[in-house]
KOLTOR-695733 format. One record per residue (C-alpha): x, z negated, y. Coordinates in steps of 0.25 Angstrom, whole numbers, padded with zeros to 4 digits, always signed. Layout:
BEGIN
XZY
...
REM end
This chain:
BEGIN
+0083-1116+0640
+0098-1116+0644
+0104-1120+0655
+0114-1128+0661
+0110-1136+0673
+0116-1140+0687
+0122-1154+0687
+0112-1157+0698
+0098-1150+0690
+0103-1157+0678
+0099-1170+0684
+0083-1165+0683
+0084-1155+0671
+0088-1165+0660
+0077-1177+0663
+0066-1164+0662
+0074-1158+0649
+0073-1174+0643
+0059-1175+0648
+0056-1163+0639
+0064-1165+0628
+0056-1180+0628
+0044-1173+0628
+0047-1163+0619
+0052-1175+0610
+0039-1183+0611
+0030-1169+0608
+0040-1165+0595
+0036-1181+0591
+0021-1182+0592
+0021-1168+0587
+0027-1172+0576
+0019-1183+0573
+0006-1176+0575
+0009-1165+0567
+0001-1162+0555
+0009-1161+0543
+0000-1150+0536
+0004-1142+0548
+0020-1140+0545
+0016-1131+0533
+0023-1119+0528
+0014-1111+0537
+0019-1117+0550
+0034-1119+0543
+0035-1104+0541
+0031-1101+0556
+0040-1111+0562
+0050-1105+0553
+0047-1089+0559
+0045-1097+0573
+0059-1102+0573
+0069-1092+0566
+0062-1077+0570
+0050-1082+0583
+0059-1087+0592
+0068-1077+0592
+0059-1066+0592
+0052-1061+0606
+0042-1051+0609
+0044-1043+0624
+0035-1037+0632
+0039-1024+0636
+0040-1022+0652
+0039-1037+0654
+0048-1048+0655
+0042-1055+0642
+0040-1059+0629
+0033-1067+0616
+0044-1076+0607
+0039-1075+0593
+0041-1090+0593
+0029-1093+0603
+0020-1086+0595
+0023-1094+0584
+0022-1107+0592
+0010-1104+0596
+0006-1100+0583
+0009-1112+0576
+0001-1119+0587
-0011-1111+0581
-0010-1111+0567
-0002-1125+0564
-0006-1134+0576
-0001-1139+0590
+0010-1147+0583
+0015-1137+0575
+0018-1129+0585
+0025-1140+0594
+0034-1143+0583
+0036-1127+0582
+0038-1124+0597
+0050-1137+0597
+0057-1130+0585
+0056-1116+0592
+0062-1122+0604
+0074-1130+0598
+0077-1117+0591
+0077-1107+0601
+0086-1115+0609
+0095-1115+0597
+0096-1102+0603
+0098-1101+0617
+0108-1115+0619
+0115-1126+0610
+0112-1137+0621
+0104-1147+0612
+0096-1153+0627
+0091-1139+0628
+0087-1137+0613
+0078-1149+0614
+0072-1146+0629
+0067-1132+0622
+0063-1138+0611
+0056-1149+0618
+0050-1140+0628
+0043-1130+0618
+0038-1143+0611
+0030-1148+0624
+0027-1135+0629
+0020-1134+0615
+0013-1147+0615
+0008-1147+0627
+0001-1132+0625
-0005-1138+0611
-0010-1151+0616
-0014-1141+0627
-0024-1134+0617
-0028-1144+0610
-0033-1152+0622
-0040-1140+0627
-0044-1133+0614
-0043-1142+0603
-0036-1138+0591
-0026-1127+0592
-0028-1122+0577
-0044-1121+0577
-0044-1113+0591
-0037-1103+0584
-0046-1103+0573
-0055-1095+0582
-0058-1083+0585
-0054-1075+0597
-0061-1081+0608
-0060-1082+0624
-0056-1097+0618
-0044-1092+0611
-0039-1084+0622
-0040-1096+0632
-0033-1104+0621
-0021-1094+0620
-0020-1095+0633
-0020-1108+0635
-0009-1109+0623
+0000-1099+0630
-0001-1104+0644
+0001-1121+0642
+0014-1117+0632
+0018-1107+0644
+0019-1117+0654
+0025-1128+0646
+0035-1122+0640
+0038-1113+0653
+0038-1126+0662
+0045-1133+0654
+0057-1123+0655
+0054-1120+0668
+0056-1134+0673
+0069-1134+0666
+0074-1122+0671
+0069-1125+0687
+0076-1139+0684
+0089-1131+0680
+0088-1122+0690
+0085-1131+0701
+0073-1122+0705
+0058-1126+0707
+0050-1126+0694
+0039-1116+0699
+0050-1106+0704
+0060-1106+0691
+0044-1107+0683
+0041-1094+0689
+0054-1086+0689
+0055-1088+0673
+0045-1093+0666
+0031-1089+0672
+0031-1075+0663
+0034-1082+0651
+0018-1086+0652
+0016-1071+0645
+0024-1073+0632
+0016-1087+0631
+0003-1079+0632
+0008-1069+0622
+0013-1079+0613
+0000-1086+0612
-0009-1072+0610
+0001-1069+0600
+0000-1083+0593
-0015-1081+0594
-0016-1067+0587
-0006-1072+0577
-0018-1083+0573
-0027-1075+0571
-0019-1064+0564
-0015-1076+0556
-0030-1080+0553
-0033-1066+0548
-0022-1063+0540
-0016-1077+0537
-0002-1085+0542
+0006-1077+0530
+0001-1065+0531
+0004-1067+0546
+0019-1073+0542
+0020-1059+0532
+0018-1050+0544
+0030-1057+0553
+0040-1048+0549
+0031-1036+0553
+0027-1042+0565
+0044-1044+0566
+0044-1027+0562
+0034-1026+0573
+0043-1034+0583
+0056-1028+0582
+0049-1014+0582
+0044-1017+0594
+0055-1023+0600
+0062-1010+0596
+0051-1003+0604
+0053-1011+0616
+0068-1011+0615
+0065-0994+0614
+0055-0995+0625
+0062-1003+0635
+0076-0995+0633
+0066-0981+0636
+0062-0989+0649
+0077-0994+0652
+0081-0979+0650
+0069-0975+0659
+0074-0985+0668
+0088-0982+0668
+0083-0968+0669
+0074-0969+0681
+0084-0977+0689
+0095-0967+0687
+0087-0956+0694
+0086-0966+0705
+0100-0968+0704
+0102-0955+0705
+0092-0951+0715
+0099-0962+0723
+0112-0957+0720
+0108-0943+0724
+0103-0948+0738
+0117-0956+0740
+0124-0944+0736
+0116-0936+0745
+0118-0945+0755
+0131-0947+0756
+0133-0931+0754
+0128-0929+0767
+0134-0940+0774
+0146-0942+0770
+0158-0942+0780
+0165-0930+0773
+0161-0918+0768
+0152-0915+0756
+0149-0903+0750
+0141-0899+0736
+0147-0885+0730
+0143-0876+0721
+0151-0872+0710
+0155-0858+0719
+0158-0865+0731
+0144-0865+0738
+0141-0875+0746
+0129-0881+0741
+0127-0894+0751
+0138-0899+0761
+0135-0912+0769
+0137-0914+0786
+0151-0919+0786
+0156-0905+0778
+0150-0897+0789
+0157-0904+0799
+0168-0902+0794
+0169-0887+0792
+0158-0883+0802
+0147-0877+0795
+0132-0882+0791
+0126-0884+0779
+0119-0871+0778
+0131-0863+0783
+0140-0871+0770
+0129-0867+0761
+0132-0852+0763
+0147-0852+0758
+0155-0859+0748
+0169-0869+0749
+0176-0857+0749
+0172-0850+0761
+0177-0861+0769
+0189-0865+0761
+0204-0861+0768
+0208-0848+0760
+0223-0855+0758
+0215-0867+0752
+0206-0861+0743
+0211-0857+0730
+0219-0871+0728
+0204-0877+0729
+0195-0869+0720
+0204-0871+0709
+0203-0885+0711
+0186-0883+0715
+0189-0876+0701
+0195-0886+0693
+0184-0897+0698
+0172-0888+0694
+0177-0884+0678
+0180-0899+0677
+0194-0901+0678
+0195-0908+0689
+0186-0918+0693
+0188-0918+0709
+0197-0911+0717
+0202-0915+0731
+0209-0905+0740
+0214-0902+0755
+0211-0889+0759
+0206-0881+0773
+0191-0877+0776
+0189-0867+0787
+0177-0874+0796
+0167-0865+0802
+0174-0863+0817
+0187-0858+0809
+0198-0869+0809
+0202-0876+0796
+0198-0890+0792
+0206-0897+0782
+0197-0905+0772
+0198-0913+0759
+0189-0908+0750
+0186-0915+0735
+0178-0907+0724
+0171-0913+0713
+0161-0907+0704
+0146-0914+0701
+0135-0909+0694
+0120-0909+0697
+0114-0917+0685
+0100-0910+0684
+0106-0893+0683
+0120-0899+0678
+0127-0889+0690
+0141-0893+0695
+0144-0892+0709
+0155-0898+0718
+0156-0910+0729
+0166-0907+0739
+0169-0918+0747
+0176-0914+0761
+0185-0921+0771
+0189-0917+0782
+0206-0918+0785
+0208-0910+0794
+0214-0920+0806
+0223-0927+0794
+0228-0912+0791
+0234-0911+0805
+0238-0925+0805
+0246-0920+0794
+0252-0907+0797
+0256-0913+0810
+0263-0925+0803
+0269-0913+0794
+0271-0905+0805
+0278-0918+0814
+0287-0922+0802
+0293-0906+0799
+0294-0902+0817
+0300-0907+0828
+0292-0916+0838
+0299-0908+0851
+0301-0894+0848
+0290-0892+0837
+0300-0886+0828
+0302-0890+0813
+0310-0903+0811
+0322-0903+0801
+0313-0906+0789
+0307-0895+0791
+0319-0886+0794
+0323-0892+0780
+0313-0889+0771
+0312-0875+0776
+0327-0873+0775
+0326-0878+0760
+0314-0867+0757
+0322-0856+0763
+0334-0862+0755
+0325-0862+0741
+0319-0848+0744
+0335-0843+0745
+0336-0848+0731
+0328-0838+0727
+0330-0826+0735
+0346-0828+0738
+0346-0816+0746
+0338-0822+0757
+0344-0826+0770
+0341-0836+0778
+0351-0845+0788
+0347-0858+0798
+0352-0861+0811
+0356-0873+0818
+0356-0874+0831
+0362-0885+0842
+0360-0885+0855
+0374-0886+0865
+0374-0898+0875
+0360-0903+0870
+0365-0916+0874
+0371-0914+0888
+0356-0909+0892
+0350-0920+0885
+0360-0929+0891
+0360-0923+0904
+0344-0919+0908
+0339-0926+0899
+0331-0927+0885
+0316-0922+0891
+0324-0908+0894
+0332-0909+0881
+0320-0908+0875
+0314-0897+0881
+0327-0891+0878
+0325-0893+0864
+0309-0888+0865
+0315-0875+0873
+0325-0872+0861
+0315-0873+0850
+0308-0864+0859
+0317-0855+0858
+0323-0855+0844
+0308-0851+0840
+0309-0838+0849
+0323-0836+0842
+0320-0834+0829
+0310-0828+0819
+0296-0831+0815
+0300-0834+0801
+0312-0844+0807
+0312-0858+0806
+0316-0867+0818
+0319-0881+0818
+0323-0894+0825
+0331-0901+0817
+0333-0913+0830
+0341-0916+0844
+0345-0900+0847
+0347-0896+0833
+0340-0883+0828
+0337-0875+0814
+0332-0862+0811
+0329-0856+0798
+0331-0841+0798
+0324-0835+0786
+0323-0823+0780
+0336-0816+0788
+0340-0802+0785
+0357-0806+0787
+0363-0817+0793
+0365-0809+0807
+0350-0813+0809
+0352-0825+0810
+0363-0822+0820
+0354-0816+0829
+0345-0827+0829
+0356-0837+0832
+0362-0828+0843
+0347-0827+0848
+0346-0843+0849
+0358-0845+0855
+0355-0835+0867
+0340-0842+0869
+0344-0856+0866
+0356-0854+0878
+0346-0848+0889
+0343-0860+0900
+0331-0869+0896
+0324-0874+0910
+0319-0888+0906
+0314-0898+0917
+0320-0892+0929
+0333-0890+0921
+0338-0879+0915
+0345-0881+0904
+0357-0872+0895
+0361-0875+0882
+0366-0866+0869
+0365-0868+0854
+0377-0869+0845
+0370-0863+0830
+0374-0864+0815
+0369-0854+0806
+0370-0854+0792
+0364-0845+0780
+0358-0846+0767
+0368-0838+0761
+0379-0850+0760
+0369-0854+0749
+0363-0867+0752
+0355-0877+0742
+0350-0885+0752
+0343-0886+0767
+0353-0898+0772
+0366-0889+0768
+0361-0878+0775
+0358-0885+0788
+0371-0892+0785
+0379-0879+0788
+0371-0873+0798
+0374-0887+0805
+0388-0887+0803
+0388-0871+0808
+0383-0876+0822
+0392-0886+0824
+0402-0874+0823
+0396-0867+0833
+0396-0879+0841
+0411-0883+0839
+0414-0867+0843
+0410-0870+0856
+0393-0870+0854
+0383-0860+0859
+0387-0852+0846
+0381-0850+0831
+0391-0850+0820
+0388-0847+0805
+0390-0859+0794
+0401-0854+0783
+0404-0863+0774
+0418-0867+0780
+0410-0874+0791
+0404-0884+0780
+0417-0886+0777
+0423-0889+0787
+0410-0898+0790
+0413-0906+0779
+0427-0908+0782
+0423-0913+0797
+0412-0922+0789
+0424-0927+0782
+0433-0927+0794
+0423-0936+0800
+0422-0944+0789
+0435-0947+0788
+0438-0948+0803
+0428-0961+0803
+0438-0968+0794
+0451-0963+0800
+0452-0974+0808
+0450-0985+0799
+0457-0979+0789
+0470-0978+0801
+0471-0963+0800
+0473-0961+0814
+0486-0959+0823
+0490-0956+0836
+0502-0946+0841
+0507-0948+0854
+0511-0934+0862
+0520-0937+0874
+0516-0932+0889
+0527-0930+0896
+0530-0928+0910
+0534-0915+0916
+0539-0922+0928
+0549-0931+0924
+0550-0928+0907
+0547-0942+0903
+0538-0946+0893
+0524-0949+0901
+0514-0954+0889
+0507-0950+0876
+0494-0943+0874
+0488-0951+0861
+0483-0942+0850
+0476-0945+0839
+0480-0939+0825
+0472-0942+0811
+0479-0942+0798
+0470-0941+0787
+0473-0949+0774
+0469-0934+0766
+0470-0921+0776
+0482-0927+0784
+0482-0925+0798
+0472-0921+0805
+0472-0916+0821
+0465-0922+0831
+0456-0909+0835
+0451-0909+0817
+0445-0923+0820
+0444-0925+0834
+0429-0917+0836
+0424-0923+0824
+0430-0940+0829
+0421-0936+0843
+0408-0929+0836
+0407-0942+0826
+0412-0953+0835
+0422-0955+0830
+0433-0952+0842
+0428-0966+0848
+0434-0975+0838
+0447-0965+0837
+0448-0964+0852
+0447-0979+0853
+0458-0981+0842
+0468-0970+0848
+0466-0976+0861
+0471-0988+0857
+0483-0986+0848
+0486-0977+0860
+0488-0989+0868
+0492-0998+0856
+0502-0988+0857
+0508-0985+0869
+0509-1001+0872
+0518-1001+0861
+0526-0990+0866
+0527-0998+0881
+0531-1011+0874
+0543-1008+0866
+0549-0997+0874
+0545-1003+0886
+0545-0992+0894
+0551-0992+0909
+0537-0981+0913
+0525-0982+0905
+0520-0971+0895
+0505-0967+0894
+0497-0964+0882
+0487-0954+0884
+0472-0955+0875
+0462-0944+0873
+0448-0950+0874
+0436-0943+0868
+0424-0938+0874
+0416-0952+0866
+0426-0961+0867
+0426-0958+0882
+0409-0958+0883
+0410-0973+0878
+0404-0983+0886
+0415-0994+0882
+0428-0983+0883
+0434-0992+0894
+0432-1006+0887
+0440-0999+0876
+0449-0993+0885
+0453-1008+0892
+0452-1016+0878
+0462-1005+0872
+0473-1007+0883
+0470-1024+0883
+0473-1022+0868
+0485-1014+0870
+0491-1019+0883
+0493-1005+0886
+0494-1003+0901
+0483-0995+0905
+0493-0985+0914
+0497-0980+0900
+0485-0976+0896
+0479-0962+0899
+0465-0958+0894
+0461-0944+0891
+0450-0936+0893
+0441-0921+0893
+0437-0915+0903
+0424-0916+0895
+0423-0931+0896
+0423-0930+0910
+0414-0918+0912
+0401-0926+0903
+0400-0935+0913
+0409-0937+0924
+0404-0947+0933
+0403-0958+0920
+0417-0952+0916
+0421-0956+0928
+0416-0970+0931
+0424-0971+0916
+0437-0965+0919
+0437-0972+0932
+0436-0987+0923
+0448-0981+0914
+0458-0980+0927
+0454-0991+0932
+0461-0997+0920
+0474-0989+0924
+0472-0980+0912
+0474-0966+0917
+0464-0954+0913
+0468-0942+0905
+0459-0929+0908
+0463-0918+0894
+0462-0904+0893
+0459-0903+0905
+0453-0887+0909
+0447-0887+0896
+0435-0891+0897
+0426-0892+0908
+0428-0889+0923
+0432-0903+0927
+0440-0898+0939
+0428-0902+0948
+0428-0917+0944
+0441-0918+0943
+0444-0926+0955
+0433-0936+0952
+0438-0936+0940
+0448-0950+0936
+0456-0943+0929
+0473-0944+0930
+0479-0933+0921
+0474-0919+0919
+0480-0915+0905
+0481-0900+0906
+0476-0892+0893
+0486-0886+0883
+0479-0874+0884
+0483-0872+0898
+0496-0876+0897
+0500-0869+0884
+0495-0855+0892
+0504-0858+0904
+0514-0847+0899
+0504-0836+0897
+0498-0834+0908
+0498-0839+0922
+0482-0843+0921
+0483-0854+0913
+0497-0859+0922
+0489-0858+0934
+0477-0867+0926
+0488-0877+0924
+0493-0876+0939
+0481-0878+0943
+0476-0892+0934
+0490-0897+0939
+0488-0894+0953
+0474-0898+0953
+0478-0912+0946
+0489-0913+0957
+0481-0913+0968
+0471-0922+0962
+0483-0932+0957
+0481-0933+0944
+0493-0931+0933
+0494-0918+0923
+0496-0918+0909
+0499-0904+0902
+0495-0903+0888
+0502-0894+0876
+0517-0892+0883
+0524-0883+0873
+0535-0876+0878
+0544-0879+0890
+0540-0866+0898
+0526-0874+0900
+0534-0888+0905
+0541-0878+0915
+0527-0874+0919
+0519-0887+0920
+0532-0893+0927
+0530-0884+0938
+0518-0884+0939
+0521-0900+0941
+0512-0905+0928
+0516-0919+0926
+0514-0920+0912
+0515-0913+0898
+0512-0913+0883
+0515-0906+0872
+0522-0903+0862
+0535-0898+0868
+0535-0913+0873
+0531-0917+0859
+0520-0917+0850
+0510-0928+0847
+0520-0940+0840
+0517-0951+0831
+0518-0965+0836
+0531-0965+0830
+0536-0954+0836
+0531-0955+0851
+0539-0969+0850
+0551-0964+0849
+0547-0954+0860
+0544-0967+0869
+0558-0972+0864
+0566-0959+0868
+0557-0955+0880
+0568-0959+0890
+0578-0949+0883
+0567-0938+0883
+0567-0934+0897
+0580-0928+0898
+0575-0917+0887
+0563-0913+0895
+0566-0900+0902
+0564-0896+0918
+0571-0911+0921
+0586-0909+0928
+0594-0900+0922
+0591-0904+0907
+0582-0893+0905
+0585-0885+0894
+0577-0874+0884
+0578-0884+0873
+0574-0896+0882
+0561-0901+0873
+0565-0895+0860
+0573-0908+0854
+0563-0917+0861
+0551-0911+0855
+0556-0911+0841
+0562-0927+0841
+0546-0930+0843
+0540-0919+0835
+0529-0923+0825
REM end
């Protein structure tokens, strides 16, 4: 034995291993001296000699059980028989040390083997001889009930010594009881005991018949016989493991059938076994539920009855490619049709099996139902291309289809096909004014609309806030297209009721074709963008047609804008001062501030080519906060060094934005605190439009404005809307009359009797009057007698650098004998000279 024992079993195991190593001695010892020296002869020699080399490693097993016969135990106990008890102790200690020689190098366990063979040994031969007498006459006899009892007797006490002696080792090693580690290991070994001894015996007496070297001659026959029948074995107990490994992987298979089976029919998505043709051979619950029909119904039609007709062909060629082998699965969305008509979406996978006992394939689909995913899908798809409020198509959308229609005109460049944009006209005065709620039913009510405008094959669109495309496919000339525009522009303006209110409004619409030759989607939109804003800038509710001298002239407002964000920084900006003058006396009454721009690279450019695009990006605050102070910065300067015995005045436009700012009059006080300007000499101007957005705020504004002293300018006044009703609510001080009334006085007696009537009408409500564009000295005659109080034009003098208009603030007291109607200076040549001192 080997083994390592625990440091607290080591404490019992090593006084037991000494105690028989000491008895082991002491047996070895008094053998020794007892044995006969006769007996050590070349007989026992060459035994010990086969005993020691070939018996112990040489076993003999018993097939089917757990046992076997070492040569060596034969040959002890033959020793024991023909050579005496002490020859065979002596044997039985050798045959111990060198099987240990074996099986460890630990010298402690080399002599507890040996030791333990030597008293196992003596104690069955003092055994025998106390009980039978000597051991060498008893096998002199013949076969006997006596020899039997003595065999056994010879098997039984060398069974028990040795075994518990081991035993009582091992149970010590273990910590284990002895009777329990006895019976676990060692009670079987009592048949190899018995077999050894019955061998042993046989051996004697084949020995007496035939003689020991006779006997000795046969051994390597007997070794022949061994190994063949070990061969046998070996051969036999292979054919049994292959029998077993046979019979066990039917039950694995039989097993494997039922769990197959089992989870076939109760599996939580559908399973189905088809035939090569497309019959279905078994299907389990979950795929009738799915598609509606029983078992016995699946069993009468193949896959392809119930297989959407736009889905098959893609999947029997993958079916296809699965059953010659080319592929080992497929998986595969596709559509079944389910018993009650609708379409079930399902994720089917395909492999191919084959039935081991007639070698026949047949396919296992396995079935999931995604139909609810599906929808969940095509409703993200649909969500992310359409618009939440009006259902249409969403710009994306738009987009992609634009691009295709632009791809198919590669190909056939005959084809036709334009887009419209649309805006809708004061979207945000009803927004602003009813409210969003109705703006967006307004919007819901024009998409409405726009589908009953056009074709089936058309494609409408929301590209956001009240912007609107349509794709016009497929068009026959580009007066089609007209029509349809002219179509939407008459349903779009018919009253929408919405909430109680009803509502007008028009559409201003860019068309552009295909024609031009575009590349790509965003130009085209780009044009037919830049075409509505034309239609809006001609007055709206129109459609104009994009030519490419609108994209240019886009990209030169682009520029503009550009440019105009940097014009301050970059001190590009000027003002010109044109002179008002009064009517009544001649003198020189103030300056109306005008803004000009001189830019570094086209020169100078005119108030109306940058005024629309300043106020459409903004950027008219920043100028109009500039010009109104180097307005004041200005005319302070002109107070202070001419120090003038009655005050001018400068006159400042202010812009629809800069007046809708919440901090215009903060501005306005810190611009005359940082000028020292006495407010008196300032006038602000405004539109009638200003006022007319919302006139109880512009009001309450124009009220904190005079409170200041700063007087208030209304311009161009009957030009825009009807403010004649407001007007005497209206804290306003001048009326400046338009030039175009004033220019026409002399044409007809309309547009004189316009001019009477403003006049009178600012009379009687006390407020003074400016006329605007005096040319000629036939229209001073007209407004002198019609008692205006003021003009401006260029027959007084055209707008002047700051230069310029200082020397007419120098010489403004020697300019009032020149103007005619005034004593009897008045001749035909009056303003010429005075005109031309001060001419640009």
């Amino acid at each position: 034995m080997e083994s390592k024992p625990s440091s607290e079993a080591q404490g019992y195991l090593k006084p037991y291993m000494a105690t028989v190593m000491s008895l082991g001695a002491c047996a070895l010892i008094y053998t020794v001296l007892t044995l006969p020296h006769e007996a050590l002869n070349q007989r026992y020699l060459l035994l010990a000699t086969v005993t020691l080399i070939v018996g112990s490693r040489i076993t003999v097993h018993f097939f089917r059980f757990d046992s076997c016969i070492s040569l060596s135990d034969i040959f002890i106990f033959l020793s024991l028989m023909l050579f005496d008890g002490e020859a065979a102790i002596l044997l039985a200690g050798l045959e111990g040390f060198v099987s240990s020689l074996r099986i460890t190098k630990k010298k402690m366990t080399m002599a507890f083997n040996a030791a333990g063979m030597l008293v196992a040994t003596f104690v069955t031969v003092w055994t025998l001889r106390l009980c039978f007498g000597s051991i060498t006459k008893l096998m002199e006899e013949a076969f006997s009930p006596r020899l039997i009892i003595v065999t056994c007797v010879m098997a039984i006490v060398q069974y028990v010594a040795n075994s518990g002696i081991v035993a009582a080792a091992g149970a010590l090693l273990i910590r284990r009881p002895f009777w329990e580690t006895y019976k676990k290991h060692y009670v079987w070994t009592s048949i190899t005991h018995l077999a050894g001894a019955s061998a042993a015996v046989l051996t004697i007496k084949l020995i007496q018949g035939i003689g020991f070297y006779a006997f000795m001659a046969t051994l390597p026959i007997l070794f022949i016989v061994y190994f063949t029948y070990t061969t046998y074995l070996k051969s036999v107990e292979t054919s049994a493991v292959q029998a077993e490994q046979a019979e066990r992987h039917l039950k694995e298979m039989q097993a494997s059938e039922e769990r197959f089976r089992s989870a076939f029919d109760l599996a939580p998505i559908g399973m189905a076994l088809v035939a090569p043709d497309g019959r279905w051979m078994q299907v389990n619950q979950s795929l009738s539920e799915i598609v509606g029909y029983s078992e016995d119904e699946f069993k009468c039609m193949n896959f392809q009855t119930i297989t959407h007709a736009s889905d098959l062909p893609a999947f029997m060629e993958k079916v296809t490619e699965v059953f010659e082998g080319r592929s080992l699965t497929c998986q595969m969305e596709k559509r079944y049709y389910h018993k009650q008509g609708h379409e079930v979406w399902v994720l089917v996978g395909v492999s191919l099996i084959r039935d081991s006992r007639n070698q026949q394939s047949h396919l296992i689909f396995q079935i999931q139902d995604i139909t609810d995913r599906k929808r969940a899908e095509q409703q993200l798809v649909h969500d992310a291309f359409h618009d939440a409020l009006t259902g249409l198509p969403n710009r994306a959308w738009f987009m992609e289809q634009l691009q295709m229609s632009l791809d198919r005109a590669k190909k056939k460049p005959e084809r036709l096909f334009a887009m419209l944009f649309l805006d809708l006209d004061r979207f945000k005065l009803i927004n602003d004014s009813i409210g969003h709620l109705v703006g967006d039913q307004l919007l819901i009510g024009i998409a409405q609309r726009l589908r009953q405008c056009v074709r089936p094959t058309d494609k409408v669109a929301r590209l956001g806030g009240d912007e609107f495309t349509i794709l016009l496919d497929g068009l026959r000339d580009e007066q089609e297209a007209i029509d349809i525009a002219e179509r939407i522009q008459r349903q779009v303006s018919q009253p929408f009721t919405l909430n109680g209110y009803e509502t007008f409004t028009t559409a201003s619409i860019g068309i552009s074709f295909s024609n031009i030759g575009y590349e790509r989607a965003e130009d085209f939109l780009r044009d037919a963008d830049t075409a509505m804003y034309q239609a809006k800038f001609l007055g709206k509710a129109r459609h104009v047609i994009f030519d490419k001298g609108m994209h240019a002239h886009a990209v030169n407002m682009l520029q503009l804008e550009t440019d105009l964000r940097r014009a301050i920084d970059r001190h590009e900006f000027f003002i010109q001062y044109q002179p008002i003058v009064s009517l009544e006396t001649g003198r020189l009454a103030g300056f109306e501030a005008l803004i000009r721009w001189q830019h570094p690279e086209r020169g100078l450019i005119p108030p109306d080519k940058f005024i629309a695009v300043a106020e459409e990006t903004g950027c008219i605050v920043s100028i109009g906060r500039w010009v109104l102070f180097e307005a004041c910065r200005q005319m302070q300067q002109w107070h202070e060094l001419y120090q003038l015995r009655e005050p001018l005045f400068v006159s400042v436009n202010l812009s629809t934005k800069q007046f809708s700012q919440v901090n215009l009059y903060d501005e306005i006080v810190q611009t005359l605190a940082a000028t020292r300007l006495d407010p008196r000499a300032l006038k602000l101007e405004i539109t009638e439009s200003i006022v007319m957005e919302n006139i109880e705020t512009v009001n309450g504004t124009l009220e904190q404005i005079r409170a200041l002293g700063v007087e208030v300018s209304m311009d161009d006044f009957g030009t825009g809307y009807s403010s004649l009703s407001y007007l005497h609510r209206l804290p306003v001080d001048t009326l400046k009359i338009d030039r175009s009334f004033v220019t026409r006085m002399s044409e007809n007696n309309e547009n004189k009797e316009i001019v009477r009537t403003i006049i009178l009408l600012a009379q009687n409500l006390g407020k003074h009057v400016v006329a605007e564009g005096v040319e000629t000295k036939e229209q001073v005659e007209v407004l002198r007698e019609l008692r205006c109080h003021s003009g401006q034009g260029y027959l007084f003098s055209p707008p002047l650098t700051a230069e310029k208009a200082s020397k007419m603030v120098e010489g403004m007291m020697n300019w009032q004998a020149r103007v005619p109607g005034w004593a009897e200076l008045y001749d035909e040549n009056s303003f010429g000279p005075m005109a031309s001192n001060y001419s640009m």
